[in-house]
C-alpha positions, 0 to 999 in steps of 0.5 A: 233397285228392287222396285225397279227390277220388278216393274222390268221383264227381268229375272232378278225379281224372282231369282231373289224370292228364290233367295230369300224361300232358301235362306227362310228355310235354311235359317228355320232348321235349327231346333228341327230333329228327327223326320221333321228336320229330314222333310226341312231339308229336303224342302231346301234342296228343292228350292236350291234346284228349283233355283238352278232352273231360274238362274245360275248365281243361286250357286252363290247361296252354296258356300254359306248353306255348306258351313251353316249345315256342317255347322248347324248339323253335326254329323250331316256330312256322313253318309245316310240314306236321307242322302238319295232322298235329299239327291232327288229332291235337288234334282227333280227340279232340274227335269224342267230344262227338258222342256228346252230340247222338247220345245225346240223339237217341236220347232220353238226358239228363244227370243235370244236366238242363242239356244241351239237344239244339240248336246253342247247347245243344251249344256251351253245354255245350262252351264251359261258358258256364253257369260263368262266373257264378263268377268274380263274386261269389255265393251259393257263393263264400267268401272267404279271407284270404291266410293261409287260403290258406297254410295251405290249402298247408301242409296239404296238403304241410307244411312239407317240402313247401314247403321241398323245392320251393323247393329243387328249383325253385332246383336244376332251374334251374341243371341242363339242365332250366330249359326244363322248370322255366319250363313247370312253374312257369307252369303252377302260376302259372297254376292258382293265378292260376285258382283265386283269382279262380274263386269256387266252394264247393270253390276247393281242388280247382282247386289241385290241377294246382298242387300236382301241380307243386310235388310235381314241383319237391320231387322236385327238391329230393330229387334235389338231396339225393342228389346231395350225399351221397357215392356210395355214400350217395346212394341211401339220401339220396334215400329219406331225403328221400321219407320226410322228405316223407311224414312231412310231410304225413302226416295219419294218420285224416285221409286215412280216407274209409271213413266219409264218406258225409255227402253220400250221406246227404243225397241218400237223405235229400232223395230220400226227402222226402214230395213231393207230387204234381207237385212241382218242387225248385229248386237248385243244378246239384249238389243237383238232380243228387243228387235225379235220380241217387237217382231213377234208381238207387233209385226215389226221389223220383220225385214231384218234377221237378228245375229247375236253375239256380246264377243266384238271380234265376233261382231267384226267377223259377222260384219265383214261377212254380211257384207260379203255377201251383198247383205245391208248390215246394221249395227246397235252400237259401237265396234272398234276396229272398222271405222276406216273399213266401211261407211256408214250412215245413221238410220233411226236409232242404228247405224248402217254398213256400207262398203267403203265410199257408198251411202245412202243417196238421200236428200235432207228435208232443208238444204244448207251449204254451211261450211264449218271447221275452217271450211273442211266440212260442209252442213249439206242440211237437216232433218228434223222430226217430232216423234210420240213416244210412250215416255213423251214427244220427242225430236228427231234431228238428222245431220247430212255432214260431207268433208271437203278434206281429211278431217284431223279432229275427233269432233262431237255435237252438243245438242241443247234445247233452248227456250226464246232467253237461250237457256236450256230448258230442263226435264221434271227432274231439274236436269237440263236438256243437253246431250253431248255424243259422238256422230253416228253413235261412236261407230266412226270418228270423224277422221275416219270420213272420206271426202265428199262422201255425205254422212247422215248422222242421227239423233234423238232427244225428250222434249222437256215440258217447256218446248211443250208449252212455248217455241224452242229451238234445238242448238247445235253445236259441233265442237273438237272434242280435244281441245273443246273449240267450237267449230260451228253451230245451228239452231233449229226451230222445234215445232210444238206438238199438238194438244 
């Protein structure tokens, strides 16, 4: 997790340098007096401000560093005049957010869109309000068994790891560092605590201030194992527990980043959609933010007018609104409660709002007339298109589905595809090529279609490296997602893609 939140444009590789500038200085304290000790600590106020101008969750480190001090430093609690120096030192970095209202003046905006020049907007954005959505249940939240999270901690240290720190934390506190170990412990507590009840997509990346600790308390434990061997060994004990650690969570291809541009891929690719004139893409702070960074650094995607907001009441309200007005309004995901008020139609990696009972009037590449679930929906053909992506070629398949009646199943595709034997081929990493989803990104069940009117419906696959090497076909199978009986299948030729 570390290696790959610094290979991502994200803040987490720097909020936890913060992290650990913070806690180096709060642990090197002890045994300080006198003006060397005043200097020491004003240092750790200004890393602690610097560290509110990056991101909000250092206040994490708040309740450790305030036992460990109280602690550490008899007395510090009374009033003093180093307590104005230590004031400014906390709040000199804080005179960076000006830049905020200063740019913004000057005619500058965020690629999130969300910063809006005025009193509220700045404290807003200070006090992060927009994110306090997360710690209630929502449409990014995933929820995990106490097991996913043990083995979310074994993968990440092994099982070395976790026996190193348990021996480190029980050494450190029987040695002259327990004040340390107490600051240490509760600041890893208190980041677990965070994370389990801050429910985002990415929960794991808040782990890390608390994997970052447990590292800490494994160097104890490797300290302990030099101090068991004899003198004259003890060097080569301690080099022997770092390596015993190393091998522990050694994930060999895993940690290999060259190739990860999935997320890249999608932003050129949602970038590059066909927009019409005027057109507004409604999402998530992330997904808008992509379509603006491949605006301003490509040029692309600049018939379309980003509108963030994580809230779906809000997204419904913006929905109904855009199209009000006549504006073609895109969607990244899905949002309940409009399915049976619109229709829709795929459009690259997005979905198109149109009111109800009107698509686009586009022909497929080949037509068919394949009737499928007992003759209630007709396959009125496909396209199929190679893309060149960073991560690789991949295929494109679109699907022009029309109801001839109501449709009372909830169908969903399973997309496989398969070598000249009918097996699915598989990825470099063994997993097999097949993908099961809902048609148009989950934004409408299939019993919310009206008859006769046509739904393009939009897919995207990596080609494995055998559909590289040898024909393959992409199979198509539409199954009730119920009673999982196939209703109808398809199989279409995948061309090769050039050397």
């Amino acid at each position: 997790m570390w290696w790959e939140q610094t290979t991502v444009a994200e803040v987490y590789a720097l909020h936890n340098l913060l992290v650990a500038a913070v806690l180096f200085v709060a642990v090197d304290l002890e045994g300080r007096t006198g003006a060397g000790l005043d200097r020491r600590i004003a240092l750790l106020f200004f890393l602690f401000g610097l560290g509110l101008t990056h991101h909000r969750t250092i206040v994490l480190l708040a309740p450790g560093l305030a036992i460990y001090l109280l602690w550490a430093m008899p007395g510090i609690w009374r009033p003093r005049r180093m307590w104005f120096r230590w004031g400014l030192a906390l709040l000199a970095p804080l005179l960076l957010y000006l830049y905020l209202p200063l740019r913004s003046w000057m005619g500058a905006g965020d690629l999130h869109g969300s910063y809006t020049n005025t009193w509220t907007g700045f404290w807003d954005h200070v006090l992060a309000r927009g994110y306090t959505g997360f710690f209630a249940a929502n449409a990014l939240s995933v929820d995990r068994s106490p097991a996913d999270w043990m083995g979310l901690w074994i993968a990440q240290s092994g099982w070395l790891g976790i026996v190193f720190a348990t021996v480190g934390l029980l050494w450190l506190w029987n040695r002259q560092t327990r004040k340390a170990v107490v600051l240490i412990s509760v600041v890893l507590a208190t980041n677990v605590i965070f994370t389990l009840f801050y429910r985002v997509g990415d929960q794991q990346v808040f782990l890390l201030p608390a994997w970052l600790c447990a590292a800490v308390l494994a160097g104890g434990g490797v300290a302990w194992l030099a101090q068991c061997a004899p003198d004259k060994w003890a060097s080569w004990a301690a080099l022997a527990g770092a390596l015993l650690l190393l091998v522990g969570f050694w994930r060999g291809p895993w940690v290999n980043r060259s190739q990860a541009w999935a997320v890249h891929d999608y932003a050129v690719d949602m970038a590059k959609t066909p927009f019409a004139a005027g057109s507004v893409l409604i999402g998530l702070e992330g997904e808008v933010t992509a379509l603006r960074y491949m605006q301003q650094s490509a040029g692309l995607g600049l018939d379309a007018e980003g509108e963030t907001t994580d809230d779906p009441e809000q997204r419904r309200r913006a929905v109904a609104a855009a199209i009000e007005s006549g504006r073609p309004v895109y969607l990244t995901r899905e949002l309940e409660g409009i399915a049976d008020r619109y229709s829709f139609s795929g459009e690259g990696p997005l979905v198109r709002v149109w009111p109800r009972g009107e698509t686009s009037p586009q022909t497929p590449q080949v037509t068919l007339d394949q009737s499928l679930a007992n003759g209630a929906l007709d396959l009125r053909g496909y396209d199929l298109e190679l893309l060149n992506w960073a991560q690789g070629w991949a295929v494109r398949p679109t699907f022009y589905w029309q109801p001839t009646t109501p449709l009372t199943q909830t169908l969903k595709l399973s997309l496989r595809i398969i070598g000249a034997d009918g097996a699915p081929l598989t990825y470099s990493d063994g997993t097999p090529a097949v993908t099961d989803r809902f048609p148009l990104r989950q934004v409408a069940p299939t019993t919310t279609w009206l008859p006769g009117v046509t739904v393009r419906d939009v897919y995207e696959l990596y080609l494995p490296p055998g559909a590289r090497q040898a024909p393959a076909q992409l199979q198509a199978i539409l199954y009730d997602s119920e009673t999982l009986m196939e209703v109808g299948r398809i199989e279409i030729p995948i061309p090769m893609p050039p050397n």
